[in-house]
C-alpha positions as CSV (number, residue, x, y, z in Angstrom):
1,X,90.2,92.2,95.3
2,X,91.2,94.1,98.9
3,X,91.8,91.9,101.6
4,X,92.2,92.9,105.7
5,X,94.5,91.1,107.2
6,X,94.8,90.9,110.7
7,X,97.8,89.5,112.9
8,X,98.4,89.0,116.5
9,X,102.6,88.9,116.6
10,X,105.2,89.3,119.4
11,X,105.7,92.8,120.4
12,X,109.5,92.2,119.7
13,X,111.9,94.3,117.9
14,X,112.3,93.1,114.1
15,X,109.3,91.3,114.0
16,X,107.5,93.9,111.2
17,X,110.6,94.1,109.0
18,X,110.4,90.2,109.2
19,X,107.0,90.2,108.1
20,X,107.3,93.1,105.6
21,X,110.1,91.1,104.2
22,X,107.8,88.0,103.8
23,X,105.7,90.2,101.3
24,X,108.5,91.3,99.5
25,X,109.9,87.8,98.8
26,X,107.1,86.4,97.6
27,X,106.2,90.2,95.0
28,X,103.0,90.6,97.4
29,X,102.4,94.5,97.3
30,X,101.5,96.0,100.9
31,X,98.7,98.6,100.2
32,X,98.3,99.7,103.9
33,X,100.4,98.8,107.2
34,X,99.8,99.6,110.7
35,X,100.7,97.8,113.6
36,X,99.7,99.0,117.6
37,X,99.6,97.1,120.9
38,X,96.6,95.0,121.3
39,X,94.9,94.1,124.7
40,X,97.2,91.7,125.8
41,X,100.6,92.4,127.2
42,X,103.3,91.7,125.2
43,X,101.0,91.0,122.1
44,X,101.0,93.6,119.3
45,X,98.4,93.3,116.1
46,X,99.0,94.1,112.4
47,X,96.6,95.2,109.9
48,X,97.9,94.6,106.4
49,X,95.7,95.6,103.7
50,X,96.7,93.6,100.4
51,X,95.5,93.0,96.6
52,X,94.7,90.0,95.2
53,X,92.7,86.8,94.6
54,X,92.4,84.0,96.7
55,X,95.0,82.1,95.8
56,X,97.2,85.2,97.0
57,X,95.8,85.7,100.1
58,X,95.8,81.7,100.6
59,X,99.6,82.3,100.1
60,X,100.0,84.9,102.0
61,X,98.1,83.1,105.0
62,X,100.3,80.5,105.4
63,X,103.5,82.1,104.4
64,X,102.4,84.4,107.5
65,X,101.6,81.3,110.2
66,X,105.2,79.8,108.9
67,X,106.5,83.3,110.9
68,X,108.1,82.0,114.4
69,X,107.0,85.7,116.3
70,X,103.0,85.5,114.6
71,X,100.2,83.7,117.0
72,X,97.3,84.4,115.0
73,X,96.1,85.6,110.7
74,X,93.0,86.3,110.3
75,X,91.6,87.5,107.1
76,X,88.4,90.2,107.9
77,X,85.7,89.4,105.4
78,X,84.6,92.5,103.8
79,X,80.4,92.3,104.4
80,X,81.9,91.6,109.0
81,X,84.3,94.6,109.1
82,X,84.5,97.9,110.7
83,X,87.6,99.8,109.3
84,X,89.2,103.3,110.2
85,X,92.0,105.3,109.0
86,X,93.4,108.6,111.0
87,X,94.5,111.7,108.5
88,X,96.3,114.7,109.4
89,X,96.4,117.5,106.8
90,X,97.4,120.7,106.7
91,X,95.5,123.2,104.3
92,X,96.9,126.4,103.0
93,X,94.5,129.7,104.7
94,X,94.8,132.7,102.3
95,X,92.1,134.9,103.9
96,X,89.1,134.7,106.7
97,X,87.0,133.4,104.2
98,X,88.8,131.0,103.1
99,X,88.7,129.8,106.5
100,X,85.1,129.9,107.1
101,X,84.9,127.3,103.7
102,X,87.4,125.1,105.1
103,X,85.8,124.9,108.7
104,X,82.3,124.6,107.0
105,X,83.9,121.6,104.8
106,X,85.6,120.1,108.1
107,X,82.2,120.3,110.1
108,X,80.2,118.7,107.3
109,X,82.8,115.7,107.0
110,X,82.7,115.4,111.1
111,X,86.3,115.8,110.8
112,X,88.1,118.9,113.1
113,X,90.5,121.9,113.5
114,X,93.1,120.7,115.5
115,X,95.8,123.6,115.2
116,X,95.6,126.6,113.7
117,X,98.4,128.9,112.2
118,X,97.8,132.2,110.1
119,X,98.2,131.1,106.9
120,X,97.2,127.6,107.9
121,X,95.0,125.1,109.0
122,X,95.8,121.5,110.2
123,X,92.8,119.4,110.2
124,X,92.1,115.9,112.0
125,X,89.6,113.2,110.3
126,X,89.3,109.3,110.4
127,X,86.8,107.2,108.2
128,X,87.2,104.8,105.8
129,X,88.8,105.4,102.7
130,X,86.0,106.9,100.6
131,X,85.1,109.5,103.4
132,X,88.7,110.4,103.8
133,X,89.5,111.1,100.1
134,X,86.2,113.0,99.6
135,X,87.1,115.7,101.8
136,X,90.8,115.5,100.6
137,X,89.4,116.4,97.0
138,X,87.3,118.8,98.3
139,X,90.5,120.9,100.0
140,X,93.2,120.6,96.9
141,X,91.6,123.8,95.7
142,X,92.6,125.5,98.4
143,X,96.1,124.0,98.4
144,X,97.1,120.8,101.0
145,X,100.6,121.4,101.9
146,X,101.2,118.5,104.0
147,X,99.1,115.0,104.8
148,X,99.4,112.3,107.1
149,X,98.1,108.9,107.1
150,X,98.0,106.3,109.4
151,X,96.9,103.4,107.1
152,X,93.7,101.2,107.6
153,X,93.0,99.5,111.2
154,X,90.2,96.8,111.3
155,X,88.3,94.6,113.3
156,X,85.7,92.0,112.8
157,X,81.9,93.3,113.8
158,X,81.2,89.5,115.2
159,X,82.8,89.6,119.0
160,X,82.7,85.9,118.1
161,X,85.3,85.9,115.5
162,X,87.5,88.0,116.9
163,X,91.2,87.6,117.1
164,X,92.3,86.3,120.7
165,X,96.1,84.9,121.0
């Protein structure tokens, strides 16, 4: 089972390697990372998407709130969250009508153009994970050269339970 995790932590140098390293110790696989400032100064927050059952993410939860730099876990039930991810990719142009497909694809997925080269075509979208692989299927036949991903961000759709220091 997928599990959001979100973390209010320090914004101090080392502190993701120290929590990265947390997940390596104890064989916990990290499916998706990202980490940003958060609203408060000096406060940064993780998202950490993660596999298992409860009794991993119970693990996981306290192994986390053992951390000296992390103030707050949170774990984002699945039926309370909104969740993004950003892509970059860069599709392979072979002719003007190639083109027209590709901008057609990118306008039905609300994703856009954001630079444009003569053989090539770098396209912006975020979603979640479904959206974001269904146009990425959609453009292999016309050859991806390059993509970018910036991993899952989350928050909680209840203002209530949100995650304050």
């Amino acid at each position: 089972m997928k599990h959001t995790v979100a973390i209010l932590v320090e914004d101090l140098p080392g502190v993701m390697a120290r929590v990265a390293s947390l997940f390596t110790r104890r064989g916990f696989n990290i499916d998706s990372i990202a980490v940003g400032h958060s609203e408060t100064p000096g406060v940064s927050r993780m998202t950490i998407i993660v596999n298992g059952d409860e009794q991993v993410l119970e693990q996981i939860m306290k192994q986390l709130n053992k951390l000296i730099d992390v103030i707050r876990v949170r774990d984002i039930p699945s039926d309370s969250i909104i969740e993004r991810e950003l892509v970059l990719v860069r599709v392979h142009v072979e002719s003007l009508t190639v083109r027209s497909e590709i901008i057609q694809l990118v306008e039905i997925f609300k994703a856009k153009v954001v630079y444009v080269e003569r053989n090539a075509l770098t396209i912006e979208m975020s979603g979640d994970e479904e959206k974001i692989n269904g146009l990425l299927n959609l453009l292999k036949p016309f050859g991806i050269r390059e993509i970018v991903r910036t991993g899952m961000i989350a928050i909680n759709k209840n203002s209530k339970n949100g995650l304050k220091p």
